[in-house]
VOKELO-318233 format. One record per residue: residue number from 1; residue in one letter; chain; x, y, z of N, C-alpha, C in turn. Coordinates in Angstrom, 2 decimals. Layout:
// VOKELO-318233
- NUM, A, A, X, Y, Z, X, Y, Z, X, Y, Z
...
***
This chain:
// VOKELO-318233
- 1, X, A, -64.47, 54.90, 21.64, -64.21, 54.43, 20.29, -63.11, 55.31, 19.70
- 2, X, A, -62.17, 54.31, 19.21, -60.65, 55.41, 18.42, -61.23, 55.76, 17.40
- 3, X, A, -60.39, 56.93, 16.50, -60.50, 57.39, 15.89, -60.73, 57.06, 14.11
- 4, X, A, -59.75, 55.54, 14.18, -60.15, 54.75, 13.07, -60.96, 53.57, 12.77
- 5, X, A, -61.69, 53.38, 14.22, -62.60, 53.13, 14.79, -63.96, 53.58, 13.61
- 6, X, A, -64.54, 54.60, 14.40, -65.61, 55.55, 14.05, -65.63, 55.93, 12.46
- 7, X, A, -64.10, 56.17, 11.91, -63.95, 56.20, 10.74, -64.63, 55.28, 9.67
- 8, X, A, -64.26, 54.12, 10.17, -64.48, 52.62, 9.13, -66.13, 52.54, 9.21
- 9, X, A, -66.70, 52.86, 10.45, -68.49, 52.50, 10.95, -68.67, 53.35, 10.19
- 10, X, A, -68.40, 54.63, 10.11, -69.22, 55.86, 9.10, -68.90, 55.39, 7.69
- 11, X, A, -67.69, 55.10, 7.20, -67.60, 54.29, 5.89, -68.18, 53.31, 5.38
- 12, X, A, -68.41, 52.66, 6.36, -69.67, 51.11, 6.04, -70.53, 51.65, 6.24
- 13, X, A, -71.01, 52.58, 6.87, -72.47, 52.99, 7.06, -73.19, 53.76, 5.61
- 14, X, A, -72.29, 55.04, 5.21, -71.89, 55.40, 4.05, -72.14, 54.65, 2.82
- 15, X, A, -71.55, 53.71, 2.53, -71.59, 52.87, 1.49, -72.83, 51.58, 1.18
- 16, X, A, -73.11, 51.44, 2.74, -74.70, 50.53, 2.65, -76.02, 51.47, 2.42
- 17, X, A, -75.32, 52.88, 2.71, -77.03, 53.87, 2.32, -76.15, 54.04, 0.56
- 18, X, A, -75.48, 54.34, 0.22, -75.44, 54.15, -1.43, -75.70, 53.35, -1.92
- 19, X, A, -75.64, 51.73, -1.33, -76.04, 50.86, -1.99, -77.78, 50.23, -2.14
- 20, X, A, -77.86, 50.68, -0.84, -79.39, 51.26, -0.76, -80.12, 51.97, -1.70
- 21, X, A, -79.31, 53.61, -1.90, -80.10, 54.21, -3.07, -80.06, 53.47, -4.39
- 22, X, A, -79.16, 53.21, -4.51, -78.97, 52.39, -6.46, -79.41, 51.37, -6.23
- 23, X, A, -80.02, 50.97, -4.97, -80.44, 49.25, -5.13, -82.01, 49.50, -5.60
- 24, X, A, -82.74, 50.34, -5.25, -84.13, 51.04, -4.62, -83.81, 51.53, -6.24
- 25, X, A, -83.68, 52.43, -6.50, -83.39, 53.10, -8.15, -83.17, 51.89, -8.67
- 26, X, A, -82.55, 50.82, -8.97, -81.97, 50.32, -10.14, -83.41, 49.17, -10.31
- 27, X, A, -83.74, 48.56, -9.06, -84.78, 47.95, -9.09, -86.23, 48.54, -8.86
- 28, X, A, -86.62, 49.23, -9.28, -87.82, 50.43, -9.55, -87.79, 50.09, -11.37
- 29, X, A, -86.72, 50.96, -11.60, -86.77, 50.91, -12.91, -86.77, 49.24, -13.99
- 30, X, A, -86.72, 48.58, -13.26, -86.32, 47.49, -13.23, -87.99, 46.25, -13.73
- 31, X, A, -87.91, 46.94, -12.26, -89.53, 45.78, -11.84, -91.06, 46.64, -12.17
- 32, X, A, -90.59, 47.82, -11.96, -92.55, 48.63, -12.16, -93.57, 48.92, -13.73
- 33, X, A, -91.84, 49.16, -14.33, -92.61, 48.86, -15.87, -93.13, 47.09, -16.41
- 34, X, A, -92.45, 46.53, -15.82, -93.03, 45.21, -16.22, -94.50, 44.89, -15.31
- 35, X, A, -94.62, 45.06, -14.15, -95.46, 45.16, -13.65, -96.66, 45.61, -13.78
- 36, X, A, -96.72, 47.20, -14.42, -97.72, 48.04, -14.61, -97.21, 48.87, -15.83
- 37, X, A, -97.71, 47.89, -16.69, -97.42, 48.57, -17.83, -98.20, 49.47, -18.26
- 38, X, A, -99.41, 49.40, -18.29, -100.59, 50.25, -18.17, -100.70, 51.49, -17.68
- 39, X, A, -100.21, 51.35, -16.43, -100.42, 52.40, -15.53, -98.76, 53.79, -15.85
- 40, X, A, -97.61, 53.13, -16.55, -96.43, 53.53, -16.71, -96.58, 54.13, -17.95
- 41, X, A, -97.56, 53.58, -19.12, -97.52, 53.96, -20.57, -98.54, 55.56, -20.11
- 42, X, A, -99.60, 55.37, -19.42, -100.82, 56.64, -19.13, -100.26, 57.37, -18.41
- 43, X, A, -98.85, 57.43, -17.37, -98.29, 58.30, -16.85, -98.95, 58.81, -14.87
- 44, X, A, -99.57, 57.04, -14.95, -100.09, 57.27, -13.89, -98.66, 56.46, -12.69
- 45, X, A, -97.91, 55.98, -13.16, -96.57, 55.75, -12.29, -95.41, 55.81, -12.72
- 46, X, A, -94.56, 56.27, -12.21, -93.08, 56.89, -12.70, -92.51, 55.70, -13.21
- 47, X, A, -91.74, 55.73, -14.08, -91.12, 54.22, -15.06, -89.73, 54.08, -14.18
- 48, X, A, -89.07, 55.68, -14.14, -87.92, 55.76, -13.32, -88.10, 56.59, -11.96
- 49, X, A, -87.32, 56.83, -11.23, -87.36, 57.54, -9.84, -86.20, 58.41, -9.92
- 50, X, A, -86.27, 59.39, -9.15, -85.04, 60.28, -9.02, -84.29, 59.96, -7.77
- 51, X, A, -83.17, 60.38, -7.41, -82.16, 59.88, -6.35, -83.14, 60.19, -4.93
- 52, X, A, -83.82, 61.78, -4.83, -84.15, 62.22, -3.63, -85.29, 60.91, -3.15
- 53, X, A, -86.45, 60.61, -4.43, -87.03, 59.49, -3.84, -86.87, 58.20, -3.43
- 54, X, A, -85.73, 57.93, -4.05, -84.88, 56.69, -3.73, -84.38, 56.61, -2.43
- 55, X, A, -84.19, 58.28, -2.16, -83.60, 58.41, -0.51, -85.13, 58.41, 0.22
- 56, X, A, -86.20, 58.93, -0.33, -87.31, 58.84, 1.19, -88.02, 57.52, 1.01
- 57, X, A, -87.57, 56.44, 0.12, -88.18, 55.54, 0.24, -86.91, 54.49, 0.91
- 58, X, A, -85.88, 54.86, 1.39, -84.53, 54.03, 2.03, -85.19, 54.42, 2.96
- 59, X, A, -85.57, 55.85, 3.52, -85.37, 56.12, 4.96, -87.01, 55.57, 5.54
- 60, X, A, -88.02, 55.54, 4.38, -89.29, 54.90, 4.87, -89.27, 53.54, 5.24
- 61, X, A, -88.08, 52.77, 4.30, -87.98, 51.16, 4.83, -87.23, 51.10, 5.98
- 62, X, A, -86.05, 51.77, 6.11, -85.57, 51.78, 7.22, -86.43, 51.68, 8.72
- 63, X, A, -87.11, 53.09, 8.73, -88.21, 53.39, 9.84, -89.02, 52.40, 9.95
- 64, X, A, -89.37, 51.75, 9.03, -90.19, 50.25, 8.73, -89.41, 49.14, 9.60
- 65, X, A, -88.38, 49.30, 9.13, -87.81, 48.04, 9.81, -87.54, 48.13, 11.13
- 66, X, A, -87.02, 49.23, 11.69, -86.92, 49.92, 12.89, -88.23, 49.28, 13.89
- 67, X, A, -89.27, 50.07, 13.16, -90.68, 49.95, 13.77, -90.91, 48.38, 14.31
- 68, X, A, -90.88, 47.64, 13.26, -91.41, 46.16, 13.38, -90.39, 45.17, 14.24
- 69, X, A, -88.88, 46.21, 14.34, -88.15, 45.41, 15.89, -88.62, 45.80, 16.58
- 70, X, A, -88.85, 47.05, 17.09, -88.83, 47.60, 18.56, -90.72, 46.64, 18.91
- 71, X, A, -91.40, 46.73, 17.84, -92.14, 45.56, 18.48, -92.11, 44.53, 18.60
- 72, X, A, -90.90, 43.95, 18.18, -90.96, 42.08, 17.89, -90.19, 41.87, 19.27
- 73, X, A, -90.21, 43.23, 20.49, -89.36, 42.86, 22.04, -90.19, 42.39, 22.81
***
């Protein structure tokens, strides 16, 4: 693989895990207060998320999705 090759894959790769985090963040904040309003007003679920959880819940769906190919062989 050339050099501008590898470049562009790490750039798309790059930019689909950012869009990942703000997708995961923007729709959290989005969907959980309407959902559980109850549970968001008593402080029993976060209304918003911070970036780091936004990242272990990308890399938990990821592994998710991962998981459920390597069995669908």
């Amino acid at each position: 693989m050339n050099k501008s090759k590898l470049f562009a894959v790490l750039t798309l790769g790059l930019g689909i895990v950012a869009l990942a985090f703000f997708l995961i963040k923007l729709l959290w904040a989005w969907t959980i207060p309407d959902l559980f309003p109850g549970a968001v007003k008593e402080g029993l679920v976060a209304a918003e998320i911070s970036w780091l959880t936004s990242f272990k819940l990308a890399l938990f769906f990821g592994l998710l999705t991962g998981a459920v190919k390597a069995n669908s062989k």
